[in-house]
Structure formats: C-alpha cells, structure tokens
N, C-alpha and C positions, 0 to 999 in steps of 0.2 A: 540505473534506469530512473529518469525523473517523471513523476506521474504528479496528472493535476489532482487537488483533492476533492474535485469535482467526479472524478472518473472511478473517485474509490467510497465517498459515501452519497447518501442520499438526506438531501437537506430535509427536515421538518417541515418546512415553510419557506415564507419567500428571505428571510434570512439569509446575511450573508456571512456574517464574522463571529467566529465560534473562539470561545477560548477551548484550549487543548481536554480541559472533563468535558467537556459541553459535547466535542469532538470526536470523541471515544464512543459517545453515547449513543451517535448515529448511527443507524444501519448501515451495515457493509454493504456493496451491491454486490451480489451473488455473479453477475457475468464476471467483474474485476477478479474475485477468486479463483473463477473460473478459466479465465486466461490467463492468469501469474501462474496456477498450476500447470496446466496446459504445458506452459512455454518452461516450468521445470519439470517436466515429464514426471508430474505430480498426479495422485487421482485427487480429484475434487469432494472434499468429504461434507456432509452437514454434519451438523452439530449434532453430535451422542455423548450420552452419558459412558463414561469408561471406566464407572463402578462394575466391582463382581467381572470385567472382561481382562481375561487373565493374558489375551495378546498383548503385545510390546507394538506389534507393527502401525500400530495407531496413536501411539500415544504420543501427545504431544510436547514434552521436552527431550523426545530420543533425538540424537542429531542427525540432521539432514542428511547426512550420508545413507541413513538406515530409515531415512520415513519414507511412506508410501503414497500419503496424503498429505492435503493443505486445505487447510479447513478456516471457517472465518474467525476465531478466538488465534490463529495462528498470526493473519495480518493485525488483527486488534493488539495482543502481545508484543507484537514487532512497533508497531506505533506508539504503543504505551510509553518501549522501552527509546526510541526515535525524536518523537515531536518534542520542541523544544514548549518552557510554559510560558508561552504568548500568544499573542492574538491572529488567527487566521483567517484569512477571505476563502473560503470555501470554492468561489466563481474563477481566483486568480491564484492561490497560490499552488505552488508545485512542494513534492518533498522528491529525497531522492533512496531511493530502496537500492540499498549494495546486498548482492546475493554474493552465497546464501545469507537468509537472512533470521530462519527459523530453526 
C-alpha cells in the first residue's frame, strides 16, 4: 500500500521538507488511523495509558494476529522502524506500508 505523507501527518506550517526526527514529530491525522484500521478490521484506539491495565488485548507489541486495535504510537512505531534518515517532501513523497505491519 503506497501512501503520500501528506495523507498521514499534518504539517506545522507551510513547510515542506522534514528530515525523518522532524517527521516523527508531526501529528498523525486521526482519519489516516482511522482508515488503515478500518481496512484491517482494527478498532481505532486513542492514546491510553496501559499502566496498572492488566488486559493483553490492547497492548501494543502483542502480534497482530491477536490485537484488537491500532492506535496512533502504532503507525509512529511502524515509521520509526520504516523511514529511511533522509530528507522528505511531505507534499510529494510516498512511503510504502506492507501489512501487517504492527
């Protein structure tokens, strides 16, 4: 699945070339989580704390075979481990997400 990375964060400003920390740093857009769930018949989780919660089914390095959600530290995690450390156009470039990928 190739996605622009205009489609997955939300710029600061009118900036366009982020190096890969800069990158990271961005806001996820919540729809973008919200449809890569979707489309892995994922629930869409916000961000919680998963101290003191003694469920498994949330946590996030169980393998996708056994998660229930995808949450936005999930696609940040996945990009971390992904984006190469160079310089990106935000406006143009694309990455390519092979599922599963969390």
């Amino acid at each position: 699945m190739l996605i622009k990375l205009s489609d997955i964060f939300t710029p600061n400003s009118s900036k366009k070339r982020y190096s890969k920390e800069t990158l990271l740093q961005l806001e996820i857009k919540t729809e973008f989580v919200e449809g890569l769930a979707k489309s892995l018949k994922l629930l869409h989780l916000e961000e919680t704390s998963t101290e003191n919660n003694l469920c498994y089914a949330f946590n996030g390095d169980i393998n996708l075979n056994y998660k229930l959600g995808l949450s936005q530290s999930d696609i940040r995690n996945h990009l971390k481990a992904t984006l190469q450390p160079i310089e990106y156009n935000i406006e143009t470039d694309t990455i390519q997400f092979t599922l599963p990928f969390v």
